[in-house]
C-alpha positions in Angstrom: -6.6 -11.7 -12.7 -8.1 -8.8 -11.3 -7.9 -7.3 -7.8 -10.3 -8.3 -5.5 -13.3 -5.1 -5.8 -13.9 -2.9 -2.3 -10.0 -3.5 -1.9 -9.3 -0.3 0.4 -5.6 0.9 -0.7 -3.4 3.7 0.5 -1.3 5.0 -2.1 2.2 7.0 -0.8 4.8 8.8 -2.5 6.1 12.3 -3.0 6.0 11.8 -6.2 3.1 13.6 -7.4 3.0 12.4 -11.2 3.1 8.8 -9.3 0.1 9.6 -7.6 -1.9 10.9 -10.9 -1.5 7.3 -12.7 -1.6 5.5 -9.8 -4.9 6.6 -8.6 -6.3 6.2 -12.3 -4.6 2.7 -13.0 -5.4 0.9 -9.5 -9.4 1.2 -9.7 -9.5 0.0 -13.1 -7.3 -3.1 -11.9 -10.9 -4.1 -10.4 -12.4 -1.8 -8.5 -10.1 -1.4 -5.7 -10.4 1.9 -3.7 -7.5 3.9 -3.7 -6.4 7.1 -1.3 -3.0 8.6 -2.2 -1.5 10.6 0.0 2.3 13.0 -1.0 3.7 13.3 2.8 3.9 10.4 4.8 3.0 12.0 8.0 -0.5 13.1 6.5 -1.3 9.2 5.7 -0.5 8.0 8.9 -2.6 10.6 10.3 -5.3 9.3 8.3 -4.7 5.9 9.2 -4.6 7.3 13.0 -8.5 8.9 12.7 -9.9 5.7 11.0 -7.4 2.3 11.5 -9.4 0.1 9.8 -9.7 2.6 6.8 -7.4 0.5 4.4 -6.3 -3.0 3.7 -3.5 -2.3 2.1 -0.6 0.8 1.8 1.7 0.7 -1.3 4.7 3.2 -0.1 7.0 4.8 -1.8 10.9 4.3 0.4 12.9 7.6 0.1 10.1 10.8 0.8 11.3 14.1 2.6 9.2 13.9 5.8 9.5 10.2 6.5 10.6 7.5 4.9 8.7 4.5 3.7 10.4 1.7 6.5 9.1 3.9 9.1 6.3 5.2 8.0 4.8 1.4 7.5 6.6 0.5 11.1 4.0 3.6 12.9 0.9 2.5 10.4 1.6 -1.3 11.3 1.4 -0.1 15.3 -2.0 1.4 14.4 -3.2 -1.1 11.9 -1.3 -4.7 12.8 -3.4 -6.6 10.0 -2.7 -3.7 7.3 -0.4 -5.3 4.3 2.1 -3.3 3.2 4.0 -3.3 -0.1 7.2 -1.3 -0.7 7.3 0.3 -4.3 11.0 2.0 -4.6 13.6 2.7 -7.3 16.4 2.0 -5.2 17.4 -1.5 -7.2 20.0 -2.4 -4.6 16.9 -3.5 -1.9 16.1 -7.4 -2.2 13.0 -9.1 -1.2 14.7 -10.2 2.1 15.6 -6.6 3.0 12.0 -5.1 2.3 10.4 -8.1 4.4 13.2 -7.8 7.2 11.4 -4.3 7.6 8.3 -5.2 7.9 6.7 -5.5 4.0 4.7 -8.3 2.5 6.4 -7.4 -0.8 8.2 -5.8 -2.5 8.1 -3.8 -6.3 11.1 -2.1 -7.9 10.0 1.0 -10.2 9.1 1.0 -12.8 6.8 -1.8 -12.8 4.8 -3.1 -15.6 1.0 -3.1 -14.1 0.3 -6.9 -14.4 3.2 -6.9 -11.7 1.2 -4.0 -9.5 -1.9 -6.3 -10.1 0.0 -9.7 -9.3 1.5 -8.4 -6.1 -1.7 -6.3 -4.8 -3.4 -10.2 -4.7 -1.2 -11.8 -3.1 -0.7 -9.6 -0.5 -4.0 -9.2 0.1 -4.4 -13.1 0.2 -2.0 -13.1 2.7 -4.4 -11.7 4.9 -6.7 -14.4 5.0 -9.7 -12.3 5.1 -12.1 -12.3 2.3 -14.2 -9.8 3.4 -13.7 -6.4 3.0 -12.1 -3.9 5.7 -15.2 -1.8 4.9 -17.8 -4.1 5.5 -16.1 -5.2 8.7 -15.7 -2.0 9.9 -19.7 -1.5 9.3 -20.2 -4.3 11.0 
């Protein structure tokens, strides 16, 4: 199952050797767009200059400047229908704890990538929408 293509996807974590296989592995997953960003307050300021920019943000929990429960809490004010998915290490947060804060789901590092790809779809069928954020914003 691949990741439905023009998927716009906001990648976040401080973790800079995240970033680097994250924003080769997700656009081979099928296409999907990704932006990655190391400091949380420099994504939501991306998010602030274009709101429908992205469909979905993937967020690291514990970063420096912010962490990823309120980072996703200020992006979800700008963006309502932007999914979310936490992607932590902390093993001690459950399903029910990440969706009590606001996620759609939830990944525990490391993940194998057919879990990445698994979760990305059905977040973004959560949405509903089967057209892109893109074309609708072109619209």
């Amino acid at each position: 199952m691949k990741v439905p293509k023009n998927l716009r996807c906001m990648m976040v974590d401080d973790d800079r050797d995240v970033l680097a296989v994250m924003s080769e592995v997700i656009p081979v997953l099928g296409g999907a767009e990704v932006v990655c960003f190391s400091n949380p307050i420099e994504a939501i300021q991306a998010l602030r200059d274009n709101p429908r920019a992205f469909d979905l943000v993937i967020s690291d929990f514990d970063m420096p400047e912010l962490d990823g429960v309120e980072m996703c809490h200020v992006m979800r004010e700008l963006a309502p229908e932007l999914r979310t998915i936490l992607a932590t290490g902390n093993s001690g947060i459950t399903k029910e704890d990440a969706g009590a804060q606001g996620f759609d789901a939830l990944l525990h590092k490391p993940y194998p990538i057919s879990a990445l790809q698994m979760t990305m779809n059905k977040v973004r069928n959560q949405t509903g929408i089967s057209t892109p954020a893109w074309l609708l914003q072109a619209a």
